[in-house]
C-alpha positions in Angstrom: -21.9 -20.4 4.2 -21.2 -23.6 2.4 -17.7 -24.4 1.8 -17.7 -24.2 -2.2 -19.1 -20.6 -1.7 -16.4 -20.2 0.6 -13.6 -20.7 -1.8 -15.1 -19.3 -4.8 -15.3 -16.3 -3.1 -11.7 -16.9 -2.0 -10.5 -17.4 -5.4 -12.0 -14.1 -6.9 -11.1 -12.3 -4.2 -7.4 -13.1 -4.8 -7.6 -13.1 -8.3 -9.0 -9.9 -8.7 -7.1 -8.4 -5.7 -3.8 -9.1 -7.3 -4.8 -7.8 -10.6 -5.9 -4.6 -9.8 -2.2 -3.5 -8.1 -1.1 -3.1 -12.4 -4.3 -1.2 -13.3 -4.3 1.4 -10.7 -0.9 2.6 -11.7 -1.4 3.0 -15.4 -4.7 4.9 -15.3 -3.0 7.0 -13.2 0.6 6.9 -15.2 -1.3 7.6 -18.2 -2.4 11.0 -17.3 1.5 12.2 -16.0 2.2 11.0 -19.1 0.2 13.8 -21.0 1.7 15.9 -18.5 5.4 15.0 -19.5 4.7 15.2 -23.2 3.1 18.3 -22.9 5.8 20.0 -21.2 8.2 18.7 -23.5 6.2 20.5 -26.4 5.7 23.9 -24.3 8.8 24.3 -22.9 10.7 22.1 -25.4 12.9 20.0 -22.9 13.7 16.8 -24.4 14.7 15.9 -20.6 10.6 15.6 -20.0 10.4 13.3 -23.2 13.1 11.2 -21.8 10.9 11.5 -18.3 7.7 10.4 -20.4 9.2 7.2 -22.3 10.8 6.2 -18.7 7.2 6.1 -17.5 5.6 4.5 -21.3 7.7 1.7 -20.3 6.5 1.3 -17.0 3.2 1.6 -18.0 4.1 -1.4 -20.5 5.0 -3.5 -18.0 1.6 -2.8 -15.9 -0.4 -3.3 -18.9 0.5 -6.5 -19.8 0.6 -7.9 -16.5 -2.8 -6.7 -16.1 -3.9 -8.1 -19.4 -2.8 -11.3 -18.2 -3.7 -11.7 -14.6 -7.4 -9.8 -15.8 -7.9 -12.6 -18.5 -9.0 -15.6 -15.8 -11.5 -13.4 -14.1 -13.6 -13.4 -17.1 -13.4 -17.0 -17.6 -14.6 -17.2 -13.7 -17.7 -15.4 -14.6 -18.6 -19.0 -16.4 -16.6 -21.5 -14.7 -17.5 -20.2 -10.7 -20.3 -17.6 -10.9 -22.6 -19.4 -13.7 -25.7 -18.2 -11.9 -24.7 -14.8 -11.4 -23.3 -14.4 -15.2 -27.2 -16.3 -16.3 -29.1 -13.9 -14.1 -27.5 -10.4 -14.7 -25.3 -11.0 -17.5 -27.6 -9.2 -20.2 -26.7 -5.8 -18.6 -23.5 -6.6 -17.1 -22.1 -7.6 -20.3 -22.9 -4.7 -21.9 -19.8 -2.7 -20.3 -17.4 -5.6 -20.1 -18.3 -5.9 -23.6 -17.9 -1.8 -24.2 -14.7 -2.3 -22.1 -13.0 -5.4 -24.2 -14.0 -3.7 -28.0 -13.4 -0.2 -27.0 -11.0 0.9 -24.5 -8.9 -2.5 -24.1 -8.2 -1.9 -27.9 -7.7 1.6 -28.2 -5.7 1.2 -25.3 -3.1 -1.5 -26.5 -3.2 0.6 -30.2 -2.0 3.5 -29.1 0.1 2.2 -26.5 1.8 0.6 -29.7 1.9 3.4 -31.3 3.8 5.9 -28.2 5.8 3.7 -27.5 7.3 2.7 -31.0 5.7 5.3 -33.2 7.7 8.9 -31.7 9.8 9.5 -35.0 7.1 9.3 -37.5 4.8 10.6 -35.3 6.9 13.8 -34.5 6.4 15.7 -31.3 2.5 16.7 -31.6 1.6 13.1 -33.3 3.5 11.9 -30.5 1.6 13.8 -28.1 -2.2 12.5 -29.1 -1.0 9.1 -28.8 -0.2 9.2 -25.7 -3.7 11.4 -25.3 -5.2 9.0 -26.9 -3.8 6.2 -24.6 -5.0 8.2 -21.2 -8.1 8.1 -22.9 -8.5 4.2 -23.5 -6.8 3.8 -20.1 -9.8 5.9 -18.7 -12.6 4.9 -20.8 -11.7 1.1 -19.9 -11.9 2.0 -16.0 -15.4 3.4 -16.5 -16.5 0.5 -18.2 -15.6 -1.3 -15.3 -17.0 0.7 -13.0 -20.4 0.8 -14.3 -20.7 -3.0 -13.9 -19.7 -2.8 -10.5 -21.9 0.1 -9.9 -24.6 -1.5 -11.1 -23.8 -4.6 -8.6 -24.1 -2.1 -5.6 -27.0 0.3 -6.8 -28.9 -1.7 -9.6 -30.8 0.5 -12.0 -32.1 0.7 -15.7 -33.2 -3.1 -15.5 -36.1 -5.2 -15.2 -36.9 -8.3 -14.2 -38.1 -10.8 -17.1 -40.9 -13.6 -17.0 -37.7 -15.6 -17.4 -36.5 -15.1 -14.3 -33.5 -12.9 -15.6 -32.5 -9.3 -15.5 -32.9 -7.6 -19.1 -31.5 -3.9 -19.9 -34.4 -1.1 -20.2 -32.1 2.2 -19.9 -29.1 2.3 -21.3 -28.6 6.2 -20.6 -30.2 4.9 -16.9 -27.5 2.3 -16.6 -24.5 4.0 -18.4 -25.0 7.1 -16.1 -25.7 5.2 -12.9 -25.5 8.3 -10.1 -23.1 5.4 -7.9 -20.7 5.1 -10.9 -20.2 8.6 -11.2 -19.4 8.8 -7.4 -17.4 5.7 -6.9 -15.3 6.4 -10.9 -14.2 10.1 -9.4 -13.0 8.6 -6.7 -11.2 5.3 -7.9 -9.6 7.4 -10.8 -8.4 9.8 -8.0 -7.1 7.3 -6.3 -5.6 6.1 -9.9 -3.8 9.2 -9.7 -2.7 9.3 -5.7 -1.0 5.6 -6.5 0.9 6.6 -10.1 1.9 9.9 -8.1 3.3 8.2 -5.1 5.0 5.8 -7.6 6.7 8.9 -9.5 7.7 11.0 -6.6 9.4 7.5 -5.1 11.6 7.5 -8.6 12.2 10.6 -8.5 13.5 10.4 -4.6 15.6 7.7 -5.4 17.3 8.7 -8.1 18.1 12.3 -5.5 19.4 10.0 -2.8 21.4 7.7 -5.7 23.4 11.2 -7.0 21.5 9.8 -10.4 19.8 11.4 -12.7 19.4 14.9 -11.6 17.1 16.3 -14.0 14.7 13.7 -14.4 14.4 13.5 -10.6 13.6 17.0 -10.2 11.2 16.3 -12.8 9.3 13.7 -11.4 9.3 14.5 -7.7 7.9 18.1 -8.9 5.2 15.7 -11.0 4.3 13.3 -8.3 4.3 16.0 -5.1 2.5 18.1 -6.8 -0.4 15.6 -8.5 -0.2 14.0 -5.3 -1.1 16.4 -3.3 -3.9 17.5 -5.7 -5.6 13.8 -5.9 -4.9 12.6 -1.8 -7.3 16.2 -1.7 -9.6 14.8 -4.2 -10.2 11.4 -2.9 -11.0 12.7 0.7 -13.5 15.7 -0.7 -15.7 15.8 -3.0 -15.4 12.3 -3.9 -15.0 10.2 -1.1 -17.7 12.4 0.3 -19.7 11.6 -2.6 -19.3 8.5 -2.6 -19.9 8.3 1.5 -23.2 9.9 0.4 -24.0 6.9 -1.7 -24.0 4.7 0.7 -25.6 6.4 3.2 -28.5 6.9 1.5 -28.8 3.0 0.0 -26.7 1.1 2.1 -27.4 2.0 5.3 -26.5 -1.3 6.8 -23.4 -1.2 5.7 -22.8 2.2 6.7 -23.4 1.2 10.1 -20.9 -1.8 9.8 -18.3 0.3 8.0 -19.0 2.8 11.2 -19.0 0.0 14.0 -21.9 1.4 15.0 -24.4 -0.7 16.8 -27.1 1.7 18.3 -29.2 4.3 16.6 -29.7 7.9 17.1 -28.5 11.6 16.7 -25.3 13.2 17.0 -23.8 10.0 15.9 -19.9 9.8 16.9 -17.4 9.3 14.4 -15.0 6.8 15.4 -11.8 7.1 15.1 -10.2 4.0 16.4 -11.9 1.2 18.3 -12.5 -2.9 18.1 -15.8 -3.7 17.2 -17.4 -6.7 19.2 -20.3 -8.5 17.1 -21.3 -10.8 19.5 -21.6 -8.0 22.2 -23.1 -5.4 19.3 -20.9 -2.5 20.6 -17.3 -1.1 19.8 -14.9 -1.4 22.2 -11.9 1.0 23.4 -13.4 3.5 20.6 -11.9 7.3 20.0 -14.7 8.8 18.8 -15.5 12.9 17.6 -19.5 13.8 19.0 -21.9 14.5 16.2 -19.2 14.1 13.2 -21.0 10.9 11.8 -24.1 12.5 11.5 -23.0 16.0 9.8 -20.8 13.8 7.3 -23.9 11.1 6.7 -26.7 14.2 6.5 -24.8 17.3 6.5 -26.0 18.2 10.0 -25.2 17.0 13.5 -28.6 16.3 14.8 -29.7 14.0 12.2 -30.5 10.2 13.1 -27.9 7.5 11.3 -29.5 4.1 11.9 -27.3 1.6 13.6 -26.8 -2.4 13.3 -29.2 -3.3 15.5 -31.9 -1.1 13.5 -31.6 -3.8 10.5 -31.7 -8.4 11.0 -28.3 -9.8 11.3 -28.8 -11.4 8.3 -28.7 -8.3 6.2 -25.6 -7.8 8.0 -22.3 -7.8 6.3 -20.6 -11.4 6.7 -17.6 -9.7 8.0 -18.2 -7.0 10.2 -14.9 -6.6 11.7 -13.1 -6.9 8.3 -14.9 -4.6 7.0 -14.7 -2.1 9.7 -10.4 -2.7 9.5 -10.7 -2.0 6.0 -12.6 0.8 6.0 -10.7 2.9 8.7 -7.4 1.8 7.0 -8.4 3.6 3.6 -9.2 6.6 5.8 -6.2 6.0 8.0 -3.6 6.0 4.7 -5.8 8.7 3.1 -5.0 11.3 5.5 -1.4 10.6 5.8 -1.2 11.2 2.0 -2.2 14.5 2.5 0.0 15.1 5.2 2.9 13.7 3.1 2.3 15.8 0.2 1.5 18.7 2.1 5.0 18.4 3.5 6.4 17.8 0.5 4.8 20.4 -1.5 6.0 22.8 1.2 10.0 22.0 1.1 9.3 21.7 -2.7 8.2 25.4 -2.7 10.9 26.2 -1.2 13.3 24.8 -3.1 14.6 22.1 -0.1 12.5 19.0 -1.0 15.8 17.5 -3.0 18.0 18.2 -0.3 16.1 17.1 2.6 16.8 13.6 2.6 14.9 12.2 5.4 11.8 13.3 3.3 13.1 11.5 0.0 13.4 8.9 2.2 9.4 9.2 3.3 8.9 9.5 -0.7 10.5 6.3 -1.7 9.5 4.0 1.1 5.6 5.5 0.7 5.0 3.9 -2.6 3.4 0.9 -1.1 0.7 2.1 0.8 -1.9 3.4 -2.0 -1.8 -0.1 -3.0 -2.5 -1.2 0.3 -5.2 2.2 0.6 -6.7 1.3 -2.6 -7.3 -2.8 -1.6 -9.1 -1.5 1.5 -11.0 0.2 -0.2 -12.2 -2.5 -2.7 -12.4 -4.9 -0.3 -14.6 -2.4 1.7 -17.3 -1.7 -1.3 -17.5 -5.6 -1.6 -18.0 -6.6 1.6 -20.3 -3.9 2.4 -22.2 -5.2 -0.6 -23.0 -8.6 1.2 -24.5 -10.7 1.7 -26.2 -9.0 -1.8 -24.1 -9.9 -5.2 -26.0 -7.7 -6.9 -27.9 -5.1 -3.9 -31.6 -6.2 -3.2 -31.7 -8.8 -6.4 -29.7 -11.5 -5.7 -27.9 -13.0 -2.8 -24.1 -14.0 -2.8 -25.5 -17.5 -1.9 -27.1 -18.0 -4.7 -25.1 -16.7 -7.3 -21.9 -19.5 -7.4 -21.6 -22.4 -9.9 -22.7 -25.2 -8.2 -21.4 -27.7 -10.5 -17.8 -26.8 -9.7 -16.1 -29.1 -6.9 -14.8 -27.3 -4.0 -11.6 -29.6 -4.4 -11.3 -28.2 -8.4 -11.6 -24.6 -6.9 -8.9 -25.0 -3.8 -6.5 -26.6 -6.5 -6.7 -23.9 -9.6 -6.7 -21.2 -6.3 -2.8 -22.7 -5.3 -2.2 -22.5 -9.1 -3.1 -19.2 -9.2 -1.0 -18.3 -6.4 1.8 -20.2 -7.9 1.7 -18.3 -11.2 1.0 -14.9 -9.6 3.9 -15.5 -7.4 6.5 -16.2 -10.3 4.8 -13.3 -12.6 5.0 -10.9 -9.6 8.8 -11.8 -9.5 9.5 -11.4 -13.3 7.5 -8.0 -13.1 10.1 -6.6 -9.9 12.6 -7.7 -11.4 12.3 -6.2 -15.0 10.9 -3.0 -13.1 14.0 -2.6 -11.4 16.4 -3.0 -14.3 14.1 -0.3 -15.4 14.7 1.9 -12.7 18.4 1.1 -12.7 18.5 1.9 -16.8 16.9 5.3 -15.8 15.6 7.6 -18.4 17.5 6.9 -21.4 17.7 9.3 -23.9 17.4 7.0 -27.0 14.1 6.7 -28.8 
């Protein structure tokens, strides 16, 4: 791998892994958000309007940072990916396009409109704004899915005399089968982050003596839809999505797996260090046959290791990928454990007074953000070494114009900037958590 490959790749890779820590929380904040309106109007409690601006704000915050850290990554279609953009950009461009005209604007209109517009609105005016919002929030992420979809299972294309994709099905490419799989599950995982992010509120407001109300409020909220999506993003759609990739991306399957030799009753493993150069996984924890029944549905089938496929159709990063992989898994099933135990003390009316769990509730907010970048990180390495699966290589697809040097130096800048936002973000978050709900318009 050449070294300007190297750092474009390094550069996207940051840039796009520190913007998606702002989107995952308001897709997910602007569903609650529904919630909290529409249990003000039902049960009309202005405590759950005061709950629902508290949590507009926040999602104010996200939205413009995301607005502004997601604004260089379309520039580096251009500036670092120029072949990639020339080869595929006539059906990619379609959704970024759908995503920018669409749901970026009725995003940022109705977000205007909730967050400023509540008296002349009135309650139920008030209400479709922010349903409104969800749905721009939503429509956006699907967008973006479909892009990246169609960069993992390519379909609805074909391949022009001039040596460039062209669009053929719009229904074929709008409805890609992987986009439906991988949107269920990154919008449940939407929801698993804004949840944890409610719930950790809501617990430290209960430990603080703050607030009572509104923390009752939102650790109800996030327990509850917390324990609903950490379900959801395990089964049906992670297993959907598994599915996916078992049936084209077997490779990466294998690599996700560590698993090196072929054959039936494939072990799942739990836990183990997988060694390349050797081909097999060391130290491993495995479960007999559970690979196979969750790849095929039965624990006879075959699932076709590494060694079945050349190493270079391999994954460049095995090992990283495998880490990333089982940490998604790792953090997914200790959601549901968390929630589980929550929703249980909740039921019984003990979750606000059993402060060792608030204390599980508001340290936990961090780790769907660290699930949800192991996950990402695993659906783009698994891609490689394909940009877009079976069409074009990652090797092929970079600027080759750029200078390395340019790349390592607007990388730093990056950093630099990020850094500084991501300090002006905490710190206006906090003073919004310290401000609490107030109960001015």
């Amino acid at each position: 791998m050449s070294d300007g490959l190297i750092w474009h790749r390094i550069q996207f890779a940051f840039s796009i892994t520190f913007h998606y820590l702002f989107p995952q929380l308001t897709m997910g904040l602007a569903l609650l958000i529904v919630l909290f309106k529409s249990l003000a109007l039902r049960l009309r409690d202005e405590s759950y309007n005061e709950v629902a601006r508290f949590w507009g704000r926040i999602f104010a915050l996200n939205f413009a940072m995301g607005v502004v850290t997601g604004i260089p990554l379309e520039f580096q279609f251009g500036t670092n990916w120029s072949r990639f953009s020339r080869f595929s950009g006539e059906v990619i461009g379609q959704t970024l396009a759908m995503e920018g005209v669409f749901a970026f604007f009725l995003e940022s209109t109705f977000l205007g409109l909730f967050l400023f517009g509540e008296r002349r609105l009135g309650p139920r005016g008030h209400l479709a704004a922010a349903v409104a919002l969800a749905l721009g929030s939503w429509l956006s992420g699907y967008f973006i899915i479909v892009a990246n979809a169609f960069m993992q299972h390519p379909v609805g294309y074909r391949l022009g005399e001039d040596g460039v994709l062209h669009l053929e099905s719009f229904s074929a490419f709008i409805f890609n089968r992987w986009a439906l799989w991988q949107y269920a599950h990154n919008m449940a995982a939407s929801l698993v982050t804004a949840s944890f992010a409610v719930a950790a509120v809501g617990a430290y407001w209960s430990l603080m003596g703050s607030h009572a109300r509104h923390a009752a409020i939102c650790l109800r909220a996030g327990v509850v839809a917390g324990l609903a999506s950490s379900i959801l993003i395990s089964f049906p759609t992670g297993d959907g999505q598994g599915k996916m990739v078992t049936k084209h991306q077997p490779v990466t399957l294998a690599a996700m797996e560590g698993l090196f030799d072929s054959g039936p009753d494939a072990e799942l493993a739990i836990i183990g260090q997988p060694n390349v150069a050797a081909r097999r996984l060391e130290n491993p924890i495995v479960v007999p046959g559970l690979l196979s029944f969750l790849a095929y549905g039965t624990f006879g089938s075959t699932v076709h290791g590494l060694n079945d496929f050349p190493a270079r159709e391999w994954p460049a990063n095995v090992e990283l990928l495998y880490y990333s992989y089982h940490i998604m898994v790792g953090l997914g099933t200790l959601f549901i454990l968390v929630m589980g135990i929550s929703a249980v003390l909740l039921r019984r009316d003990r979750l606000a007074r059993t402060r060792p769990m608030l204390w599980v509730l508001m340290l936990a907010f961090p780790f769907p953000y660290i699930a949800t970048t192991a996950g990402w990180w695993t659906a783009e390495m698994g891609r490689q070494p394909w940009i877009i699966h079976g069409l074009m290589r990652t090797a092929n697809a970079h600027s080759q114009l750029v200078n390395p040097g340019d790349v390592v130096f607007t990388t730093l800048g990056f950093a630099g900037l990020y850094l500084l936002l991501g300090m002006l973000f905490v710190v206006h978050v906090l003073k919004e958590i310290d401000r609490g709900p107030a109960a001015s318009h």
